[in-house]
C-alpha positions in Angstrom: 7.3 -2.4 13.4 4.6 -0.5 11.2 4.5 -0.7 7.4 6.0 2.0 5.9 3.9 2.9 3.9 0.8 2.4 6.3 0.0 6.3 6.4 0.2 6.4 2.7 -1.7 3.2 1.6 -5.3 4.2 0.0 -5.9 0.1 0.8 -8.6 1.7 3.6 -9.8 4.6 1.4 -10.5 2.0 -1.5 -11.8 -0.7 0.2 -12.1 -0.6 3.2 -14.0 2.3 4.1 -17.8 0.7 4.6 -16.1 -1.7 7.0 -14.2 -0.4 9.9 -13.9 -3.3 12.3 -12.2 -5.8 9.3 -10.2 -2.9 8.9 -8.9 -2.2 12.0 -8.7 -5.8 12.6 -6.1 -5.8 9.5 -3.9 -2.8 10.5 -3.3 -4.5 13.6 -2.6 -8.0 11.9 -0.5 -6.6 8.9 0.3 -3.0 8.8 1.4 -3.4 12.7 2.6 -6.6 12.9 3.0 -8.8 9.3 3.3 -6.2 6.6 5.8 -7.8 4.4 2.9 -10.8 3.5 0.9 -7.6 2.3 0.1 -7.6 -1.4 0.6 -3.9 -1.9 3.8 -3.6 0.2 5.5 -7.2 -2.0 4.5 -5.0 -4.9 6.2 -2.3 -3.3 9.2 -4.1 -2.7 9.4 -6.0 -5.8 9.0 -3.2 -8.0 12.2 -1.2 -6.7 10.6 0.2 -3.4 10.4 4.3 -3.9 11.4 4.3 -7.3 8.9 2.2 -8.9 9.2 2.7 -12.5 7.5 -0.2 -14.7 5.1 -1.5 -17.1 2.9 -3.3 -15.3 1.1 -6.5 -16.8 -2.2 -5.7 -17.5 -3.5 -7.3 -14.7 -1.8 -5.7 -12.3 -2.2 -2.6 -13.7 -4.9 -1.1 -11.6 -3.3 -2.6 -8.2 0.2 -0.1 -9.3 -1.0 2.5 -9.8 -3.0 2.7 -6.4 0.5 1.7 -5.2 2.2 4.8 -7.3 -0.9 7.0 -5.5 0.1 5.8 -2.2 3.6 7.1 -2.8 3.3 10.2 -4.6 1.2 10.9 -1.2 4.2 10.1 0.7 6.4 11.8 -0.9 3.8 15.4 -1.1 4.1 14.4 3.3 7.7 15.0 3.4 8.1 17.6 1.5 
């Protein structure tokens, strides 16, 4: 089963975008197959799923809000 959030994540956008073979390579490993060992989607999770509402610690700032960008998207989608 797919990630759910795998047409939402900007993972690829941010990261990933100068290298589309590792990238491919990890949808198929993690958004297809072993999502729930992803960073962004435990962060998901443990942060109340779709109603993420936190302070995050200063390091993890930065990684939630590009989780909270991933869901706004979603959300705008289904709209």
């Amino acid at each position: 089963m797919a990630c759910e959030l795998l047409d939402y994540c900007q993972f690829f956008n941010d990261n990933m975008h100068d290298m589309p073979k590792a990238a491919e390579y990890i949808r198929s490993k993690l958004c297809h197959g072993d999502h729930e060992h992803c960073n962004r989607y435990r962060m998901y999770q443990q942060l109340g799923g779709e109603d993420v509402q936190c302070e995050p610690n200063p390091s993890d700032a930065e990684e939630v809000e590009k989780l909270i960008r991933c869901l706004r998207a979603r959300r705008l989608s289904e709209d």
